[in-house]
Every structure is written in structure tokens, then in C-alpha cells.
C-alpha positions in Angstrom: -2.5 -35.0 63.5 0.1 -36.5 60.5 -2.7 -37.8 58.8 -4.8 -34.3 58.5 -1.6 -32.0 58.0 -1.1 -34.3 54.8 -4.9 -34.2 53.8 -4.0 -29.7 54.2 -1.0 -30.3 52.4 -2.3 -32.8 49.4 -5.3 -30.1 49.2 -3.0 -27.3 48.7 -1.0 -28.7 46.0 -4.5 -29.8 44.0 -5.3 -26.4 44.4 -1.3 -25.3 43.0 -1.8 -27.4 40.0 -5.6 -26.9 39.4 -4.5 -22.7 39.6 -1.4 -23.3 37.4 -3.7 -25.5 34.2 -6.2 -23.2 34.4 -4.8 -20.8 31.8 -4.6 -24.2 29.7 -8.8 -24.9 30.5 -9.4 -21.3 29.5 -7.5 -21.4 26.3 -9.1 -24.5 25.3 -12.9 -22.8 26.2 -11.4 -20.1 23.7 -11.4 -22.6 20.9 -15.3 -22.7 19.7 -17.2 -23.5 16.6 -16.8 -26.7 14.5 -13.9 -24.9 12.3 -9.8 -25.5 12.5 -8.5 -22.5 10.8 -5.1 -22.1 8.6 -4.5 -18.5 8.9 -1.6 -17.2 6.6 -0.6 -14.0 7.8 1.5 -11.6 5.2 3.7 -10.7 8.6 4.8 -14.6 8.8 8.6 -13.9 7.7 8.8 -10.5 9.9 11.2 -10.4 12.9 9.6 -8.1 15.2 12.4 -8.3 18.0 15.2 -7.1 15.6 13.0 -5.2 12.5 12.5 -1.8 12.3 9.8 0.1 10.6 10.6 2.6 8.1 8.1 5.7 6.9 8.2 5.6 2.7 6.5 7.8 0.5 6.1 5.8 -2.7 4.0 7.9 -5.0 4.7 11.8 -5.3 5.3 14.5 -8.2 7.5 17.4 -8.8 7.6 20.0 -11.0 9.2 17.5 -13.6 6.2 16.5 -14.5 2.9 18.2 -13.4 3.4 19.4 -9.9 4.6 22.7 -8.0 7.0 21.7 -5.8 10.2 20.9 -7.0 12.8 18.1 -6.8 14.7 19.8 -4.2 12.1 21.0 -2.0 10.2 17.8 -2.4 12.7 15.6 -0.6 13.7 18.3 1.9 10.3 18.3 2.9 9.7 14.7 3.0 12.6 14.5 5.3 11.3 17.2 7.3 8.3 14.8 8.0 10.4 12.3 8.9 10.4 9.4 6.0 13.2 7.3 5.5 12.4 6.2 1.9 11.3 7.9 -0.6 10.5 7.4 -4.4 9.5 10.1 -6.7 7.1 8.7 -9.2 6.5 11.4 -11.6 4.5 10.8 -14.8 6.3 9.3 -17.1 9.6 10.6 -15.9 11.8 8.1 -14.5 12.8 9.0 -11.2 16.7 9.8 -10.8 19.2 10.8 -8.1 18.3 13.6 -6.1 21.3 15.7 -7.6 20.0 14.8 -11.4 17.7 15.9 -13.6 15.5 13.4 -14.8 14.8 13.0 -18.6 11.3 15.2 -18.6 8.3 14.7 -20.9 7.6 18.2 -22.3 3.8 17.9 -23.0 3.2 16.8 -19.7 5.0 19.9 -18.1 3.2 22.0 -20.9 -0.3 20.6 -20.1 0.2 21.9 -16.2 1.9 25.0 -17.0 0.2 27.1 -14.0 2.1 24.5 -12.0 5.8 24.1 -13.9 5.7 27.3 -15.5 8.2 25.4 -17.9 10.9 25.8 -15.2 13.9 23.8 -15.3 13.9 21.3 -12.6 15.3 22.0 -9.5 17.5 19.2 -8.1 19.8 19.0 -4.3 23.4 19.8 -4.9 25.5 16.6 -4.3 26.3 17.9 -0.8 22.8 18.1 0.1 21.3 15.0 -1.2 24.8 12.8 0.5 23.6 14.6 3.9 19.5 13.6 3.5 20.4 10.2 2.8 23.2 9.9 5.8 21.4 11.7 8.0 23.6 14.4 8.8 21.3 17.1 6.8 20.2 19.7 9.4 16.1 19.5 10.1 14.7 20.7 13.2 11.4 19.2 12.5 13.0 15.8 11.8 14.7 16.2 14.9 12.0 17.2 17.0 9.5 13.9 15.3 12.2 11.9 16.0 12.2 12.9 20.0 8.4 12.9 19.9 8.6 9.1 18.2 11.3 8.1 21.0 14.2 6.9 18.5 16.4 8.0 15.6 15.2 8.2 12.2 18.6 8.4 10.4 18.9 9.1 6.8 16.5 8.8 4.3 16.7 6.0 1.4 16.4 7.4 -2.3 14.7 5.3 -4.6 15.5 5.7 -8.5 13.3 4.6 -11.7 10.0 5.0 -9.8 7.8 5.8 -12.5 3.7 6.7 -13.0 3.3 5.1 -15.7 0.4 5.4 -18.5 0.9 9.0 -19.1 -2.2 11.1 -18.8 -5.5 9.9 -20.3 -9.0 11.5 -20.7 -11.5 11.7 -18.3 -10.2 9.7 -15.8 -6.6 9.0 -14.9 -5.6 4.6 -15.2 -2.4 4.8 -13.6 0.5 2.6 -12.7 3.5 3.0 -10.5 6.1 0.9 -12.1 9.6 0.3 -10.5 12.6 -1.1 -12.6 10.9 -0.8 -16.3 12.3 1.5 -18.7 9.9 0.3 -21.9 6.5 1.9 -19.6 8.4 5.5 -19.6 6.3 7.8 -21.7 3.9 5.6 -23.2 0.9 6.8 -24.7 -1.8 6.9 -22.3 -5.0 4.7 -23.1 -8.2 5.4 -20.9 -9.0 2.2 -18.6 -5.8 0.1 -19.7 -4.4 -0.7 -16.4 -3.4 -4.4 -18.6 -0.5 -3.5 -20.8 1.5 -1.9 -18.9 1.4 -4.1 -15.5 2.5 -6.9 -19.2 4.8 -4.8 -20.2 6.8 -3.9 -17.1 6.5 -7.9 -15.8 8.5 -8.4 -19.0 11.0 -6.4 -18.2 11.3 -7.9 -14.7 10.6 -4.6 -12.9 7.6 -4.9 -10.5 4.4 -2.1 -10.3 1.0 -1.4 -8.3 -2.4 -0.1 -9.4 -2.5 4.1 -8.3 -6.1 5.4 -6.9 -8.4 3.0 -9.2 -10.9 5.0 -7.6 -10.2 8.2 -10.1 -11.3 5.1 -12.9 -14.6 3.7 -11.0 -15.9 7.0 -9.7 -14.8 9.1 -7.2 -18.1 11.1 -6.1 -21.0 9.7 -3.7 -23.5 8.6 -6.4 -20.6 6.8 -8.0 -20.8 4.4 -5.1 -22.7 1.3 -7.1 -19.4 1.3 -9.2 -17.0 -0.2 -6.9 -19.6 -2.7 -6.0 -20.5 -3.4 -9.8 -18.3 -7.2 -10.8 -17.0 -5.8 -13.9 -14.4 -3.5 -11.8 -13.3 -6.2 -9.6 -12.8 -8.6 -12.2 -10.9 -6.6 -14.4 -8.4 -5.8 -11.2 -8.8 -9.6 -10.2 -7.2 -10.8 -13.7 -4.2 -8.3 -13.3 -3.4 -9.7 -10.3 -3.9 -13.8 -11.1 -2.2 -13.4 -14.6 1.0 -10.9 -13.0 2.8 -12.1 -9.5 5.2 -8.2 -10.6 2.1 -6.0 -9.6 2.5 -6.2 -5.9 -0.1 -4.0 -4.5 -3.7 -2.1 -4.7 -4.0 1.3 -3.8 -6.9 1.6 -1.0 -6.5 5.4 -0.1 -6.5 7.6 -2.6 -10.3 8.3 -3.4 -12.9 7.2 -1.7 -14.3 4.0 -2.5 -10.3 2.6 -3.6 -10.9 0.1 0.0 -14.2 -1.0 -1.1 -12.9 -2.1 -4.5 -10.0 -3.6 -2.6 -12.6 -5.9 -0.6 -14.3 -6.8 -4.0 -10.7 -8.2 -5.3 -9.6 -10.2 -2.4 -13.4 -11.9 -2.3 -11.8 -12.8 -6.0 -8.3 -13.8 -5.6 -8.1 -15.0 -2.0 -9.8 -18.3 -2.9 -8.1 -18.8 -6.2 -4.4 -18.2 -4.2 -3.6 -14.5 -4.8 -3.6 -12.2 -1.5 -3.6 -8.8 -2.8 -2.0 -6.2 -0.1 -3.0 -3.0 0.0 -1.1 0.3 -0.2 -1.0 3.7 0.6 0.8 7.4 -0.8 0.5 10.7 -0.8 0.0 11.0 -4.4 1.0 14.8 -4.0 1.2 17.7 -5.8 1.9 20.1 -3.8 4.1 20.8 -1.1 1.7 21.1 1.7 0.2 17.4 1.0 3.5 15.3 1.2 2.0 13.8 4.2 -1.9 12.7 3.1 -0.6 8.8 3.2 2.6 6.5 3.7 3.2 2.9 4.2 5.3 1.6 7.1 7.7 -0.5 5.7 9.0 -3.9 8.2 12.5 -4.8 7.1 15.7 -5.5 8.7 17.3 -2.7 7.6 17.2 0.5 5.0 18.8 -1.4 2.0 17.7 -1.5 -1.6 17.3 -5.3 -1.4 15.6 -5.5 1.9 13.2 -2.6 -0.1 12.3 -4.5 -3.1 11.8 -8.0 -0.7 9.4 -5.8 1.1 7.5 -4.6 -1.5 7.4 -8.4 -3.2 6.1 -9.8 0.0 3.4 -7.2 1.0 5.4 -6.7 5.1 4.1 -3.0 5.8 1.2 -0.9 7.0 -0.8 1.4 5.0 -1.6 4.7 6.5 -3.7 7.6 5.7 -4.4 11.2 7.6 -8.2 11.1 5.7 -10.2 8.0 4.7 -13.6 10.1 3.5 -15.0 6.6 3.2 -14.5 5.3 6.9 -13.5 8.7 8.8 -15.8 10.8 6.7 -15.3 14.0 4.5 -14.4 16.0 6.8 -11.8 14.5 9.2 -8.7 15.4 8.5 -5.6 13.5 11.0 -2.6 15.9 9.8 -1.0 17.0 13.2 -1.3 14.4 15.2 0.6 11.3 15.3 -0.5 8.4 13.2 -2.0 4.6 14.4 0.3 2.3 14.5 0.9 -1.7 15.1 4.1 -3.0 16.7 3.3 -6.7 16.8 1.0 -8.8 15.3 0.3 -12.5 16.3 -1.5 -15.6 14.7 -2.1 -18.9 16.6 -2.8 -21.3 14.7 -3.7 -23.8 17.5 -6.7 -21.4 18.7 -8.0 -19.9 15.2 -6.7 -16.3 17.0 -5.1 -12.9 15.4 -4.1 -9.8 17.4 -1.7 -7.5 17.6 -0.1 -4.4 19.9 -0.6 -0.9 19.0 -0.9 3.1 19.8 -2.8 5.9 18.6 -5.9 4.5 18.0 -9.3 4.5 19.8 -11.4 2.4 17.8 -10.5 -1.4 16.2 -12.8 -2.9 13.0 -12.3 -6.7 11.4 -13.1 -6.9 8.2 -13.9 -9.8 5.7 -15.7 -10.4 2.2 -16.0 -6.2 2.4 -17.8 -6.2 6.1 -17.2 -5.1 9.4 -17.5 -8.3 11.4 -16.1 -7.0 14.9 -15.6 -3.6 16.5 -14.7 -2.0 19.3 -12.1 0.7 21.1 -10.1 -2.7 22.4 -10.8 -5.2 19.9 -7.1 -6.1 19.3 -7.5 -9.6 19.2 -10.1 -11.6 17.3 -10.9 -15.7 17.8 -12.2 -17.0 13.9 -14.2 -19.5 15.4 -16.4 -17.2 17.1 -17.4 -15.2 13.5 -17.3 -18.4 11.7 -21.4 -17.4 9.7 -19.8 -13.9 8.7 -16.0 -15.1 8.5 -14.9 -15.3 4.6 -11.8 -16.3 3.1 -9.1 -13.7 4.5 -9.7 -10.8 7.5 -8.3 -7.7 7.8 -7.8 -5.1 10.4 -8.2 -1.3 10.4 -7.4 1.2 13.7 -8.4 4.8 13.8 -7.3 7.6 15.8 -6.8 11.1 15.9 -3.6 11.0 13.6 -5.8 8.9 10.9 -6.6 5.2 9.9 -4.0 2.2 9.3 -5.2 -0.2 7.1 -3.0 -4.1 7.9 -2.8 -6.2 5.0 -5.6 -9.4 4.4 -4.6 -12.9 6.5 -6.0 -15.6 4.3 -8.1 -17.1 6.7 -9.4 -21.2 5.3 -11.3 -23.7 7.4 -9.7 -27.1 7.7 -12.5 -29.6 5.1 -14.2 -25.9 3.5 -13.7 -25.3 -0.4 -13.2 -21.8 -1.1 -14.4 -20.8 -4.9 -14.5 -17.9 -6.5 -15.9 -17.3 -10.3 -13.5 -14.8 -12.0 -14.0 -13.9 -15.4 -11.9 -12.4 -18.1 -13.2 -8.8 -19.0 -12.7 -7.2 -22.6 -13.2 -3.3 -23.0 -12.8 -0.5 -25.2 -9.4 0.3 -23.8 -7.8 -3.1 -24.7 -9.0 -2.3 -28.8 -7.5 1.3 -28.3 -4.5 -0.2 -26.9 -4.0 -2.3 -29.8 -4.7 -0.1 -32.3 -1.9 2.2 -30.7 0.4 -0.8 -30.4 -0.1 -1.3 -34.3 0.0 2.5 -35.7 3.3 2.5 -33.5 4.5 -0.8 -35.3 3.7 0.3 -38.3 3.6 3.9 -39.3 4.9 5.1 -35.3 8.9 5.3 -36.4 8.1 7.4 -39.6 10.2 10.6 -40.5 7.3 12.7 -39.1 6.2 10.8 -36.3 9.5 10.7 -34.7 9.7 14.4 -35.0 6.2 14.5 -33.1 7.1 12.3 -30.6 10.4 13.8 -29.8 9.4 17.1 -29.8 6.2 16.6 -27.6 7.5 13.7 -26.1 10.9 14.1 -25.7 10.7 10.0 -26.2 10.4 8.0 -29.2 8.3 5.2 -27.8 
């Protein structure tokens, strides 16, 4: 009787510890392929226990430049929507305090006058802009996000010297945002010279990103071969290898801005360089304040925790439209956006995933194609994609409220050389930019030019 009570008992504890490894038998079956992985994820420093997310709006105008609203109503209205940063990039007006008028560029005003009307710029009163940025400024539609979201959004961080750089150029705007460059204010737009001025503000130490490329490639359907075509991607490619400063590619201002994006990383992924992608309202008007934000991880609203943010490419692009993805005519205004509050990588079984809300529909991306999707796809195993798998992977969850875009994981088999044939691209704009560079050198400080300059300018570049 002993001897088949121990025979139960033995049995039962087999079946214990056979029940408790099994998790361990299927993570191994998990593991498939003949591939090891070293996935580098841009989220590797973020502490998602004790780091908060913060809305920023990093690209809008005012009336100080080319746009209808004004200062003041701009940033009550962006606090109305709930950001917590905010940057006013204006072309080729440094962005100042909330309370100040910035140093305008008259031409540019003059050039949009249906829009400025010439006005002098609105700012907040001192009061106002202390009370926006503490938190204590009266908004019933910030409070009512904020009880929607399920926690406080406090103040709202002002960033200064925001700039869109480049000025104004024919046919189609080349644009920079530049933060902490002074030299980049005002200067003479060149058609397709992205170059000079990502140079010039590295110089200077400031930092910059590329603003809707698309307007550059094409932005209409039969455009489409464009941001497919090598010569775009390399010339983006080089800014990026030869400049660490510009931090960032925008991916959602026109339509094919994500495509090119794809086209770069397939470029500078396997020569060292992720590229993160970024996202902004780009408005002009005060209805539109909300087309696109990014979703900023750091430990808390500083300045420095900001500009360690934007150096490391930690945040989440959102749009309301994607016309490339979503189509023309979705529009996710209204609702409330995707969004990611975790990721994960595991190196030991080749896996990324992460938690989220607001979205009904997953796609993995790499080299430019969607490799995996599906409503629940929030975790992907590399080994099982290893034919279509390139040299970084990307996620992007739509809902209702929009599309969020996360930022590439380098993604490099363990024994696999990744190669990539980037070459250096010479175009009309480079020859127009010098020529510029040298009338300025040379004749640019004349009696008559610095009358010119000042006069249209308000600058003597």
C-alpha cells in the first residue's frame, strides 16, 4: 500500500515539475530559424515604471512669420489640446518667450499678407504665459482631456530658438527645423539645399531635423516613383552619416515622407546610423494645431531631459491622417490617439512587443515592407520572418484617433554582413548655395546690400 501511495505521489510531483518547465519548452520552441538576433532598440535607456510621456508640438507658425494665428492664441490653444511642450518654429524667426516678440523677417510676413495682414505680433502677458507653463492657466478642455486620459497634465514647457530654417524657396519648400543656431536665422533660401544648413547649425552645436521632405520629392500620386528613385535617399542618407546634430526625419507631413524614411534606414542602418522618425503639425492655422505630435519619454519636463530626448530618438510619432497608409480621406481628429505604454526586446528569443490602446490593427515593417499584420500583432519573433527580415523593424498601430509610427530597432543576425552602397550626390542647389555663400562674402556687406537686407530682411546675414 506504501509502495503504490509513493509510485501516486512520485507521479504527481513529475507531473508538478513537468507543468512548472513547460513555459521554459515553449519559449525555447519559440526560438526558430538558423539566426541569433542583436536587436538595438531606441527605447533601451527608457524607464517605463517611473517615465512619463509628454505631448510636444515641435513644428508650428504664427502670424510672425506666415501664419494666421497668433503667438498668443497659438499656445492657448495648444494647451487647450493638451501638450506639454511646445516649440514655435516660425520661418526664420527665432522662437522667443511667450510674453516677447520675436525678431520678425518682414518679407516673409509681406509675402503672406492675407494671413499677417502686417499685424504686430500678438504675445501672452507675463501673467498668462507664468500660468500655461505652471499649470494653473484656466482650460476646460485641458481639464476635461486630462480626466478623459486618467491623469494630470500640468503645465506646458516653452521651448525658445526653435527655428524653420532655409527661409522660403521656389517651387518647393527644403526646410529645416533647427534648435540652438542663431547663424541659420534668415538665411537666404536655396531650392533643394537641405546640406548647408544641417553644416551650419552642427557648427554651432545646436541640433536640427529634416521638415516634410515630401513637399521636395513630390507630394501628388504620380509623384510616387520619386521617393522610391536612389537619388532622394542618398542625398538624405549623407546628411545623416556626415551630421550626428540632425536627429530626426519627418515621416508625416505629405504623403510619401514614410516611404522616403524606409529608403534611408535601408541606407544608414547597415552603415551605423538609425534615423528616428518624427512627427508635427506643421500648422498654420488655428484649427490644425493638432494634425501630428510626438510623445516624448523622459523622466521629467526639463529642458535637459528635452534636448537628451531629442538626441536619443525616445518618443512616438503620431499623426490624425497618414493619406499614404489611412488613405485620403480618413481623418482621426476627435478621437483619442494610438498609443504604446511598454515596449520589450528579448534578446535571448529574437522577440519585440509592446502594450498599447487605441488601435485596432498592428503592421511590422522592414526594408520599406509590411512583413506582419494583424488587429493583435503586438509581438513579433525575428526568427520566424528571417527571408523578408532586413536590417532594422519598425512598428505602426492605427485606430480611430490616427496612426503612431515607433522608431526603427536595428535588427543584425549574429555571422550576417550588413552592406549598404551610399553615394555622395551633387546638385544644382549645392552650386547655388555657393554662389550665394560667395556674393555674401564678397559684395553681401556692401553699403546697398546691407540696406536691402535690412530693410527686407530685417537681418544682415
Amino acid at each position: 500500500m506504501k509502495s503504490k501511495l509513493k509510485k501516486v505521489i512520485s507521479l504527481a510531483l513529475c507531473a508538478v515539475i513537468l507543468l512548472s518547465l513547460s513555459p521554459i519548452v515553449f519559449a525555447a520552441d519559440d526560438i526558430k530559424g538558423q539566426y541569433n538576433y542583436t536587436i538595438t532598440s531606441p527605447y533601451d535607456t527608457v524607464n517605463w515604471d517611473n517615465w512619463k510621456q509628454y505631448k510636444a508640438s515641435l513644428h508650428s507658425h504664427t502670424d510672425a512669420s506666415d501664419a494666421d494665428q497668433t503667438i498668443a492664441d497659438s499656445v492657448k490653444k495648444h494647451y487647450d489640446l493638451g501638450y506639454q511642450i511646445l516649440a514655435i518654429s516660425d520661418h526664420a524667426v527665432l522662437g522667443a518667450p511667450w510674453d516677447e516678440v520675436p525678431q520678425t523677417v518682414p518679407i516673409y510676413r509681406f509675402f503672406k499678407f492675407s494671413r499677417t495682414g502686417m499685424r504686430d505680433p500678438v504675445v501672452l502677458t507675463s501673467e498668462e504665459r507664468e500660468a500655461i507653463i505652471n499649470g494653473t492657466y484656466e482650460s476646460a478642455e485641458r481639464d476635461a482631456l486630462a480626466k478623459q486620459l486618467g491623469y494630470e497634465l500640468g503645465g506646458m514647457m516653452e521651448i525658445t530658438g526653435s527655428c524653420e530654417a532655409n527661409g522660403a524657396t521656389p517651387i518647393n519648400d527644403c526646410h529645416i527645423n533647427t534648435f540652438g543656431c542663431k547663424s541659420v536665422q534668415a538665411k537666404m533660401g536655396v531650392y533643394g539645399d537641405f546640406e548647408s544648413v544641417v553644416r551650419d547649425c552642427d557648427k554651432e552645436g545646436g541640433y536640427s531635423f529634416l521638415d516634410h521632405t515630401g513637399e521636395y520629392v513630390g507630394r501628388n500620386d504620380e509623384d510616387e516613383w520619386r521617393a522610391y528613385e536612389p537619388y532622394y535617399a542618398n542625398k538624405f542618407a549623407n546628411i545623416f552619416l556626415d551630421y550626428d546634430s540632425c536627429v530626426a526625419f519627418d515621416v508625416n507631413s505629405t504623403k510619401f515622407d514614410s516611404v522616403i524614411w524606409d529608403q534611408i534606414l535601408k541606407l544608414t542602418v547597415p552603415q551605423g546610423r538609425n534615423v528616428p522618425g518624427i512627427a508635427f503639425s506643421d500648422s498654420h492655422d488655428i484649427e490644425d494645431n493638432d494634425w501630428a505630435f510626438t510623445m516624448m519619454l523622459m523622466p521629467e519636463l526639463t529642458k535637459d531631459a528635452f534636448d537628451e530626448c531629442m538626441r536619443s530618438g525616445a518618443w512616438f510619432s503620431v499623426g490624425r491622417v497618414d493619406t499614404y497608409y489611412l488613405g485620403d480621406d480618413f481623418n482621426g481628429t476627435g478621437n483619442l490617439p494610438p498609443a504604446v505604454s511598454r515596449v520589450y526586446t528579448d534578446n535571448e528569443t529574437d522577440t519585440i512587443s509592446f502594450e498599447g490602446s487605441e488601435f485596432n490593427n498592428v503592421q511590422w515593417i522592414s526594408d520599406g515592407n509590411i512583413i506582419a499584420e494583424g488587429a493583435d500583432l503586438t509581438s513579433l519573433d525575428l526568427n520566424e520572418y528571417e527571408d523578408v527580415l532586413g536590417s532594422y523593424v519598425r512598428f505602426q498601430i492605427t485606430g480611430p484617433g490616427g496612426i503612431l509610427y515607433s522608431q526603427p530597432f536595428v535588427t543584425l543576425a549574429d555571422g550576417v554582413e550588413y552592406t549598404s552602397d551610399v553615394y555622395k550626390t551633387f546638385d544644382l542647389s549645392m552650386f547655388m548655395r555657393a554662389f550665394v555663400d560667395f556674393y555674401n562674402a564678397t559684395f553681401g556687406h556692401g553699403v546697398i546690400n546691407t540696406i536691402i537686407k535690412k530693410l527686407l530682411w530685417n537681418h544682415i546675414w
